[in-house]
N, C-alpha and C positions, 0 to 999 in steps of 0.2 A: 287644877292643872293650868299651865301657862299657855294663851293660844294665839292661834297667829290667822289672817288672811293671805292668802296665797294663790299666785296667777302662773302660768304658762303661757307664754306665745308660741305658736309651732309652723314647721312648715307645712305649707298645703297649696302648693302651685301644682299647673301641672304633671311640672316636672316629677314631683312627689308620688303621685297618684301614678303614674304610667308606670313608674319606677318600685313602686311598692315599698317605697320607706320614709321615714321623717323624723323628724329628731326637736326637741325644743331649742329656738332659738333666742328665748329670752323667757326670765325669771322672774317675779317681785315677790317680797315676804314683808311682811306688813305690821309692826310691832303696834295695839292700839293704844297700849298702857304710854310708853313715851312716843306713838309717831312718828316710827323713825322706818325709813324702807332698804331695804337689802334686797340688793340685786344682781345678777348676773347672766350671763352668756348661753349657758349652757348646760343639762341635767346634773352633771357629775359636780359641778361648783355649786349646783343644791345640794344634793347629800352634801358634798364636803358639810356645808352650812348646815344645816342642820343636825347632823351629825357631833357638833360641838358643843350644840344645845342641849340642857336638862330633857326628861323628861316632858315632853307638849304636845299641843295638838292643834292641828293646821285644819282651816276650813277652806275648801276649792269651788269653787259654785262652777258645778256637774263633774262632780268625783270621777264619773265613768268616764269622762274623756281625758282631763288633764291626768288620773289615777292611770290610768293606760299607761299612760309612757313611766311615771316612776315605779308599777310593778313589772316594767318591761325589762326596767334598768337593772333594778335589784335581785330580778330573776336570774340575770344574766351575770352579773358579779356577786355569787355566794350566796347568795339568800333563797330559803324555801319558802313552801307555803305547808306551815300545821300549825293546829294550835298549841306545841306543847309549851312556848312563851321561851323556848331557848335562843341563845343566841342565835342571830343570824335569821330568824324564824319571822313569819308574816301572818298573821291570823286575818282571815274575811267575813265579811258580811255580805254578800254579791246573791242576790235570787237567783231562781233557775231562767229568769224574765231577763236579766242580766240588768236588775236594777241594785244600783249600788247604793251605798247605808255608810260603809266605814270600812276601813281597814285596817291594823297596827302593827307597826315593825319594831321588831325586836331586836335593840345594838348595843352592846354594852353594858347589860347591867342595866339601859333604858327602854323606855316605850314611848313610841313616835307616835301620835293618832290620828287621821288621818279623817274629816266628814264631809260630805256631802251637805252644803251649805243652803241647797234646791230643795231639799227637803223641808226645810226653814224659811226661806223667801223663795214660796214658789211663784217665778218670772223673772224675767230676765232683769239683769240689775238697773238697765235702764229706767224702764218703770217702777223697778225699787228705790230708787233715786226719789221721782217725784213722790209716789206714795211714804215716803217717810218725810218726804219737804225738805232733803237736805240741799246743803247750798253749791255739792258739786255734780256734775253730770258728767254720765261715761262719754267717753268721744269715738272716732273711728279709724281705723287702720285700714291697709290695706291688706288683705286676709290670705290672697293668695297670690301672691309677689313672690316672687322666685329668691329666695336667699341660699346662697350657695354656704358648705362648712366654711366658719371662719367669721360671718357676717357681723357686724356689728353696725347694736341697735340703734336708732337715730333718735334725740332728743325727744321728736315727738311719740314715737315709740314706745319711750319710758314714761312718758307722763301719761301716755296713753295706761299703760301698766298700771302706772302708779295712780291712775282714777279708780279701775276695776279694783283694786287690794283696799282704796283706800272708804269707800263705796260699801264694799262688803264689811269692811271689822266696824265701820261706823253701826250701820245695822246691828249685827251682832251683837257689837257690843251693847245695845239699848236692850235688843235681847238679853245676855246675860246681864245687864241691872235690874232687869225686872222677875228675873226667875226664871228664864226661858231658856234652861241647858238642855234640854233631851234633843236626842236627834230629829223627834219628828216636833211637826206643831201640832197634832192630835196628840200625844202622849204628853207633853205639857199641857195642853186643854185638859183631859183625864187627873192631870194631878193635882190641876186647879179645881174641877169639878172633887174631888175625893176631899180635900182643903175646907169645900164648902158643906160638903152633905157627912163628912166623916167616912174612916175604911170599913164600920162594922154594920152603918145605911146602907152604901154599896156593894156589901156582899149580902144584906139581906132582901135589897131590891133585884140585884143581877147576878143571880148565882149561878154558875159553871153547870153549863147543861149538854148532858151526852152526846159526844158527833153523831149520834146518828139521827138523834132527836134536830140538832143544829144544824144538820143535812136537810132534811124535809124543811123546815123553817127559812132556809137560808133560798129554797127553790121559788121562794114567793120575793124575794128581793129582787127591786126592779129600778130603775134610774127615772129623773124628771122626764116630765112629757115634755116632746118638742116635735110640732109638729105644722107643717102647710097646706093651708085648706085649699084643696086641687082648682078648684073656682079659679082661684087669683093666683096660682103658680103661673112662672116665667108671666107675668104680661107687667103693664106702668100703670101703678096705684098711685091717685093724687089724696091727700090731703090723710094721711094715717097719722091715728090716735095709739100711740106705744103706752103698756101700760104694764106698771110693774112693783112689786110685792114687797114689802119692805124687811128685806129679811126672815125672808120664805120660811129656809128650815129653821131656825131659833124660834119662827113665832109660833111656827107648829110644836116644838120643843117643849112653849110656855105654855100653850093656851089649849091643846088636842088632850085625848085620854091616849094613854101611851103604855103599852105592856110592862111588868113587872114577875117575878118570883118565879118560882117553878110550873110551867105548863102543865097544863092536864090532860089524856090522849082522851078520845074519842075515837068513834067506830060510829062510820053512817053520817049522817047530818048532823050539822049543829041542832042544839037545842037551847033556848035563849035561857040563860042561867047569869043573877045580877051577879054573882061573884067573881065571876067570868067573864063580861061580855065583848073582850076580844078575843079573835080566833081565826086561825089560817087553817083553811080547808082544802083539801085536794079533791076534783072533780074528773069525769069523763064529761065534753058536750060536745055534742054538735049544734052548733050557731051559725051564722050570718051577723052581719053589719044589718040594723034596721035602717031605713032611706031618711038620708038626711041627716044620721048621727054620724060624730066622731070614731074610729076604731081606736080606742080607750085602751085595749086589752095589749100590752108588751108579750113578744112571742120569742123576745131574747132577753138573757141575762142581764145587771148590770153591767158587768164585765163582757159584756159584747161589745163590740168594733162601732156598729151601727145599729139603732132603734130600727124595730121592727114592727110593726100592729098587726093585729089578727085584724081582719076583713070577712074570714069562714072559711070554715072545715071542710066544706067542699062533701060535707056529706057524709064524713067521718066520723069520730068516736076521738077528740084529743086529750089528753090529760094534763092539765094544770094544777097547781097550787096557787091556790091565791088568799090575800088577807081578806078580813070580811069586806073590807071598802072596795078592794075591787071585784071581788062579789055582786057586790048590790050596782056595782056598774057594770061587769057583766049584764046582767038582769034587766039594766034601765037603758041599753045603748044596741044590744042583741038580742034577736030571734033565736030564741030555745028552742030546739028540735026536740032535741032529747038530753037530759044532763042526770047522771049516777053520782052520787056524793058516797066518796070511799073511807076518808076518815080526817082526821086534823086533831090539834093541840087549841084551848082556849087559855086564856089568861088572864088574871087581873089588871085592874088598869088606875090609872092615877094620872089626874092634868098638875101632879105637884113635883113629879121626878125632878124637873131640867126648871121649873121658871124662877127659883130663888138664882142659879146661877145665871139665866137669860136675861131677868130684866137687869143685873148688877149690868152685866159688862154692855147690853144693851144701852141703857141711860148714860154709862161712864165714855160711850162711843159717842155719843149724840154731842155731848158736853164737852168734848175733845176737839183738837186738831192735829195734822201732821202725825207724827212717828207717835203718839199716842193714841191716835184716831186708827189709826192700824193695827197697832198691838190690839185693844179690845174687839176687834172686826177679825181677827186671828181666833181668839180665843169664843168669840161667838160660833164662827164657822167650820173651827175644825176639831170640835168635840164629837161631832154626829159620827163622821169617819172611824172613830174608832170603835164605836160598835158593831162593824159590819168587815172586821179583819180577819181573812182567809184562816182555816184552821190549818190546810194542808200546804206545807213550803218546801221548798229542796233550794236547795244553794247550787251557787257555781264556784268552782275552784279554778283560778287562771294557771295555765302553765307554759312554758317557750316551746314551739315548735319551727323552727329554723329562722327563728330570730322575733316571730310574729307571736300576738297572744293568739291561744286558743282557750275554752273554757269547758269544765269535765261538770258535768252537771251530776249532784248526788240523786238517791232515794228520799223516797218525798219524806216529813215528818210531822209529826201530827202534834198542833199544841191546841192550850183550850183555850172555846170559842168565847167573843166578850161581847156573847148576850146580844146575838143577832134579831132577836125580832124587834127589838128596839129601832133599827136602822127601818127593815121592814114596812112599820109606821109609819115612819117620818115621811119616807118618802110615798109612800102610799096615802097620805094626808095631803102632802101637795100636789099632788095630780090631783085629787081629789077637790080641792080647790080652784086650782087653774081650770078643771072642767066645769065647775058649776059655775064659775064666770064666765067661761066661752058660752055657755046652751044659754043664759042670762040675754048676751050680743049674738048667736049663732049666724044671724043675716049679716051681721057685717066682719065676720070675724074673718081674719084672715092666718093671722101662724101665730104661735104659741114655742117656749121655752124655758119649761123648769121654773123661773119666776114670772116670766111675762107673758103679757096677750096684748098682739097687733091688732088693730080693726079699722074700719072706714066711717064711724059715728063714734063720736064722745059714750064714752061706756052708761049704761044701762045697769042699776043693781046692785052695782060694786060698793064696797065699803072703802069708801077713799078717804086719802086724808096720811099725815106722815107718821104714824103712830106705828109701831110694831106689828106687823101682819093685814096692815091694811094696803092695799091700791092706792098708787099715785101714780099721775101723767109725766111720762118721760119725754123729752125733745118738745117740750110745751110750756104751758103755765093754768093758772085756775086764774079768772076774774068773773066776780061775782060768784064764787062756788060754782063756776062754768068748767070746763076742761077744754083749753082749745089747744089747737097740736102746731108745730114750726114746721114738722116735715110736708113738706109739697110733695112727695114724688118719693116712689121706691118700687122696690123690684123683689121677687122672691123664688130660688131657685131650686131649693132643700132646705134639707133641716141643718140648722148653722149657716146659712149660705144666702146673703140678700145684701143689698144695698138700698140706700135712704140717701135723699138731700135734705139736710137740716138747713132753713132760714130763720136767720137769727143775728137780732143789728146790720139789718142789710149786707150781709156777708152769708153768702152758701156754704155750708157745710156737707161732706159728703160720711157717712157713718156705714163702714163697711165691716159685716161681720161674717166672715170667709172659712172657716174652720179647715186650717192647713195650710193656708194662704200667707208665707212670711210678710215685713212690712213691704219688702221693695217691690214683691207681684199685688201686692192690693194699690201701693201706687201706682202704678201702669192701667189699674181697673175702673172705669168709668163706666157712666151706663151706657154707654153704647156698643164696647165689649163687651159687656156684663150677659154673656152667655153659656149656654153647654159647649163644650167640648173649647171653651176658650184655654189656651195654653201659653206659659209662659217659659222661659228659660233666663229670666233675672238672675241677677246676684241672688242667691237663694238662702244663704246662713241666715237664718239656723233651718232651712228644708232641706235634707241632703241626707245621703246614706253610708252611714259609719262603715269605713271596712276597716277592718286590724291590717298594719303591715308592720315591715320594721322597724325597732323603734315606738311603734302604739300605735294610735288612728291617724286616717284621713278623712277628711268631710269629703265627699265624689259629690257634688251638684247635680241635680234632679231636677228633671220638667216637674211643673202644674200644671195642672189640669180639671176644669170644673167640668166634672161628669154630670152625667142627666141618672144615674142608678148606682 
């Protein structure tokens, strides 16, 4: 099918927002095959256009916002939402999360389709620009300028436009040369991975295993450790040594034993069985944090907001699921009071699943540059994800209610799981590494993050060096197999949440890593605000909070705020 890039400009002054409506006041369509841009004014002079067109499909980088206003349009002049594929008819892909996928309109005898291109480069196109090394860069508008109906766009406007269309189908289009049509970049990983190991390996390794069984399993799913060691929180650390994993999950992918096949239940405690020797066990304990350890042990989901650690039960009886690695860290980090072992599933294990397809696109990364050094760094990092994909989903159906969208969320629905305990591992391997490097440094260790570890001495123990899953110094250099660090000076205020000064060719660098923080409030951020409760009310795009009005969204601008909890 023949596809296109596609942009929106809209209003969002003021005036907009107090007013409760907005409208698109400028268009681009973006042909990558001949390079040619089609442009206009206003929503209804796109349908026109595209409307004239075969059968295609438009990619929007962030469907849900630019999507807003052409389902707002269509709503409103004739068109429903079902899938029966008749005239006039809109089929969705929208989660109950009101995460958007794709949508397609049905006109004519044609199908219009419509994706979410953020699914594909996920961040913003700016930095997709350099990470592909291309030779144009988006530029800047004025976002919230008052344009009254009628307005017409000014040169720079368009070229501004005419970056973003031209930006995205560049992309793209490297994507679809190389294979990369599905909507997400896990599902092309997946069918790269299939490619390599064949479909009759993969359904014999990861076979479709009962939701309730993939319930209990999916409870020991936990996200990377990140974490600050309360010592060194809020105070000015001089001369830190950053140190980081070369490819964290791929190497745990290559090199870990990783579950396979149909689990096997149990009742009571494991019993060490070689056919088996992985296994996620469900416990009661009562614990404590031993003096001087890490709290290891996650008391939230992956899909939680924010990391949580257990510290102790206070004397209670709590029940957990965990895989054996966090087990044996359990074990090695907390004071057992008391712990009942209730039952769990074991499984075979194999360090051969993922490393024929790790070390290809591994080594094909390394040997690369530019927009190929990314595609293999896509298909490295976004195979994991798909073993850890919700079974339970309910969609959203949009519909008009006096002119604004609203969204009818269905009943949930259940599909099958793809072989959760795999994800399980992986991430339960690299915590399990990042912590046997921190207890290695423990006295000078300061925060930690899914691949890395901060400290105040050149690391101790580490297996360094730039090979696949080894340790190397970030904001530094090795002489003589030495490790010395550029950062003079940093600060650390949470998890996600520090600042560093990199010295480097006698020029200060400042490395601010804010989580929530857009770019224009981390420019404002120096260390000498670099506190709790510091707030800002910058130009905030992209921090802001969606409201539907008429017409589709507005962006409303929102304080920041660096909390202390």
């Amino acid at each position: 099918m023949r596809w296109y890039a596609a942009d929106f400009e809209t209003c969002n002054a003021k005036d907009n927002i107090l007013n409760n409506e907005t409208r698109v006041w400028l268009w681009d369509v973006f042909d990558p095959i001949f390079r040619v841009h089609y442009t206009g004014l206003n929503i209804q002079t796109f349908c026109n256009w595209i409307f004239k067109q075969k059968s295609c499909l438009f990619y929007f980088h962030n469907l849900k916002f630019d999507g807003a206003f052409l389902l707002n349009h269509l709503l409103q002049n004739g068109f429903s939402i079902n899938d029966s594929e008749e005239d006039r008819s809109i089929s969705t892909l929208i989660t109950d999360r009101l995460t958007w996928y794709t949508f397609t309109v049905h006109y004519n005898g044609r199908k219009y389709k419509f994706r979410d291109s953020l699914k594909k480069i996920t961040g913003t196109l700016e930095q997709a620009a350099k990470d592909f090394d291309l030779p144009i860069r988006k530029g800047e508008i004025e976002y919230d300028k008052y344009r009254p109906e009628g307005y017409v766009a000014t040169k720079e406007e368009i070229e501004y436009c005419h970056n973003d269309t031209e930006i995205l189908a560049d992309i793209m289009k490297f994507y679809y040369d190389n294979g990369m049509t599905a909507i997400t970049n896990a599902s092309d990983a997946m069918k790269k991975y299939k490619e390599i190991i064949g479909e009759k390996a993969y359904q014999h390794y990861f076979p479709v295993i009962d939701k309730e069984i993939d319930d209990f399993i999916r409870r020991s799913y936990k996200g990377g450790f990140c974490y600050v060691n309360p010592k060194f929180k809020n105070k000015f650390l001089h001369n830190i040594y950053c140190y980081d994993v070369k490819s964290m999950y791929p190497s745990v992918m290559a090199q870990k034993p990783l579950p396979y096949g149909l689990p096997v239940h149990y009742i009571g405690r494991y019993q060490e069985n070689e056919q088996f020797p992985l296994y996620i066990q469900e416990i009661e304990v009562d614990c404590d944090l031993k003096q001087g350890f890490i709290p290891s042990i996650q008391t939230k989901t992956f899909f939680s907001i924010k990391l949580q650690y257990l510290t102790s039960t206070e004397g209670r009886l709590v029940r957990l699921v965990l895989t054996s690695l966090d087990l044996e860290r359990l074990k090695k980090d907390y004071n057992i009071h008391e712990i009942h072992y209730i039952q769990g599933y074991m499984f075979q294990s194999s360090t051969e699943l993922f490393k024929e397809y790790v070390m290809k696109f591994f080594e094909l990364k390394e040997q690369s540059k530019g927009a190929k050094k990314q595609l293999y760094k896509i298909y490295l990092t976004s195979l994991y994800g798909k073993f850890a994909m919700a079974t339970e989903r309910s969609q959203a159906y949009p519909e008009i209610v006096d002119g604004t969208n609203k969204y009818i969320k269905t009943d949930k629905e259940i599909v099958d799981a793809t072989y959760t305990a795999v994800a399980c591992f992986i991430t339960s391997w690299a915590r399990n590494k990042l912590l046997e490097g921190i207890y290695k440094n423990i006295k000078q260790f300061v925060y930690c993050d899914t691949d890395s570890i901060h400290m105040l001495a050149p690391a101790v123990g580490l297996n360094e060096g730039k090979q696949l899953g080894q340790f190397a110094i970030e904001h530094g250099y090795y002489e003589n197999k030495i490790a010395h660090t550029n950062v003079k000076i940093g600060k650390y205020l949470g998890q996600k949440c520090y600042i560093l000064a990199e010295k480097k060719d006698n020029e200060t660098i400042e490395i601010k890593k804010i989580a929530g923080a857009p770019s224009k409030v981390k420019e404002e951020i120096n260390f000498k605000n670099f506190k709790y409760n510091f707030s800002s009310n910058a130009n905030l795009y992209p921090k802001y909070r969606v409201k539907n009005v008429k017409g589709g969204v507005v962006l409303v601008p929102t304080s920041f705020t660096i909390k202390e909890k």
